[in-house]
PAGUGU-238277 format. One line per field, with one value per residue (C-alpha): chain; x, y negated, z; residue number from 1. Coordinates in steps of 0.5 Angstrom, whole numbers, plus 500, padded with zeros to 3 digits. Layout:
kette = A ...
X = X ...
Y = Y ...
Z = Z ...
nr = NUM ...
This chain:
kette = A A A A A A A A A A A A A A A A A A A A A A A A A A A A A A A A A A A A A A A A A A A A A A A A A A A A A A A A A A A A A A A A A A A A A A A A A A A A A A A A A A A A A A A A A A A A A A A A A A A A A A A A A A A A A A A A A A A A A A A A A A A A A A A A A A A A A A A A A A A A A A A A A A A A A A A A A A A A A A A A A A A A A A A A A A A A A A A A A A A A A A A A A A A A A A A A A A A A A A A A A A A A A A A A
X = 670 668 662 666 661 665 674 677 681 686 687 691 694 689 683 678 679 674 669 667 661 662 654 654 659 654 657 655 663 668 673 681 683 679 682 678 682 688 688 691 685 684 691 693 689 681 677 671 668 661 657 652 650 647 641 639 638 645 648 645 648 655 654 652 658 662 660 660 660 667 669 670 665 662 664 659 664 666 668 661 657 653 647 645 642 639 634 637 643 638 635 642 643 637 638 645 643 637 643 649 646 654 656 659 656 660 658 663 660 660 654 649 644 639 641 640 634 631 629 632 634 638 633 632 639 638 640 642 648 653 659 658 664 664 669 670 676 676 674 670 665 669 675 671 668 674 676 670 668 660 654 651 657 658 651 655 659 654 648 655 656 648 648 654 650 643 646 650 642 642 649 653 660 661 668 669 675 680 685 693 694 692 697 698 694 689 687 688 682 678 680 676 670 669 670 666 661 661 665 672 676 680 686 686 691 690 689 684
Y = 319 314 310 303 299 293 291 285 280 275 274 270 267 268 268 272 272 275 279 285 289 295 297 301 305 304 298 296 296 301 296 299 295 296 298 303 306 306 312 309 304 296 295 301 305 303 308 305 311 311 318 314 307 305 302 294 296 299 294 289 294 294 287 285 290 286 279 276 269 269 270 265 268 274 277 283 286 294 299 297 292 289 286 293 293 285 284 288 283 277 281 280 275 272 275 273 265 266 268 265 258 257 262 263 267 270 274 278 280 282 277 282 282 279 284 291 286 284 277 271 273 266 262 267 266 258 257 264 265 259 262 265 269 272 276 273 278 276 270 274 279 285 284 283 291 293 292 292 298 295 298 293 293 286 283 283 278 274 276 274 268 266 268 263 257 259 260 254 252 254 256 251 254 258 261 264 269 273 278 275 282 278 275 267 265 269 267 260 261 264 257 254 258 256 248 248 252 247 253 253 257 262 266 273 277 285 287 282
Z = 648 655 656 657 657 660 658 661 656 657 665 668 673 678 674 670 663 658 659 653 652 648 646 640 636 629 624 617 615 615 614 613 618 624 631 632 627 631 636 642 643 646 649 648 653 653 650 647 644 646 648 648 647 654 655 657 665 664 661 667 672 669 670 676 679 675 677 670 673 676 668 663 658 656 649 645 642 642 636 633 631 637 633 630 637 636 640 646 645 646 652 656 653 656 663 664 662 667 672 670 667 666 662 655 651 645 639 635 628 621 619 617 622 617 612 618 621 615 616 619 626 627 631 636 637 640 647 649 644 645 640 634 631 624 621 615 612 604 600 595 595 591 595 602 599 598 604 609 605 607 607 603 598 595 598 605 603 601 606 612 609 609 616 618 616 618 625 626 626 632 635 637 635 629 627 621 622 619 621 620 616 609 605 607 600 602 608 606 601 607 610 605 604 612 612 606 610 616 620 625 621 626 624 629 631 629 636 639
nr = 1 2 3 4 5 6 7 8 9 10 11 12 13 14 15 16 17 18 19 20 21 22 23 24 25 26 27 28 29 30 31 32 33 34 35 36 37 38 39 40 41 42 43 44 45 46 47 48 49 50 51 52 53 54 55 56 57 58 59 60 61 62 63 64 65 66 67 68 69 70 71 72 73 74 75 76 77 78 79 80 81 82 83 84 85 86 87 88 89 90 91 92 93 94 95 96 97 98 99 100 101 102 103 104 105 106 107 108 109 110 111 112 113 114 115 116 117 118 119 120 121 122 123 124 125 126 127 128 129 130 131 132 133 134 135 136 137 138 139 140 141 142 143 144 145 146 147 148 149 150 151 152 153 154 155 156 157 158 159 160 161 162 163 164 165 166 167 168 169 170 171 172 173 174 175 176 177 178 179 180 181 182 183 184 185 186 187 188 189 190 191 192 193 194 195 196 197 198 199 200 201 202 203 204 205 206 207 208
């Protein structure tokens, strides 16, 4: 175990790519897929395996030894799911658009923060969030179960798909996504499922 708060993605040429936050190991899934299943880490060498989920000013920290502003967009995305820690993710959220008014903002999740919250979170998201991506991974609920294995059994199924079209209320951008591991009939009806949501649709590599 490590206390990575911060990886770095997709730099290029010169430029800063990507910058992740890794804020919590807790998730609502245990999808069969899932990197964190894999023993090497991201890339085969980052640890994200928390001792500790760290608090909001160490996360600001971080950030400020990082200098987010010369990234392209900053990611919540770890071994867990970051909106377990909602109103933590909305205060950084909110710090770095006070200090960074041009950075991106992007949410990596498995839609259920109204499903752990409660209630309907996705107005709070309004101008803090610019990037909603949702892991959409199956074009039913018993499949989606089978392979997410939630803790809301087929109800996270729905309650994601219920949080996708509340939040692209508020978010400009909302990418449903699955992984190029299912077959080709399969993602195309998860293709399906986000035209008719009003959603990208995305189809992601394993490792990202």
């Amino acid at each position: 175990m490590s206390d990575t708060i911060l990886y770095k993605y997709g730099a290029q040429d010169g430029h800063e790519g990507s910058l992740y936050l890794n804020i919590t190991n807790r998730c609502t899934n245990r999808c069969t897929f899932c990197i964190r299943n894999n023993p090497d880490g991201v890339g085969g060498g980052t640890d994200l395996w928390l001792t500790h989920e760290p608090s909001v000013s160490e996360i600001k920290a971080a950030l400020l030894r990082e200098k987010p502003g010369g990234y392209k967009e900053v990611v919540f995305c770890g071994y867990g799911e970051p909106l377990m820690r909602f109103d933590d993710v909305m205060a950084i959220c909110l710090w770095l658009k006070e200090n960074y008014k041009d950075i991106l903002i992007r949410i990596n999740t498995n839609g259920h923060a109204n499903l752990i919250i409660g209630y309907d979170v996705t107005p709070k998201m309004a101008g803090l969030v610019d990037v909603i991506s949702i892991s959409l991974n199956a074009s039913t609920a018993a499949a989606y179960d089978k392979i997410c294995l939630s803790d809301y059994g087929e109800d996270g199924f729905y309650g994601m798909l219920d949080f996708a079209a509340r939040a692209a209320k508020y978010v400009p951008e909302v990418v449903l996504s699955v992984v190029d591991l299912l077959p080709a009939d399969e993602i195309e009806a998860c293709r399906k499922i986000a035209q008719k949501a009003g959603c990208r649709f995305r189809v992601r590599d394993y490792t990202q």
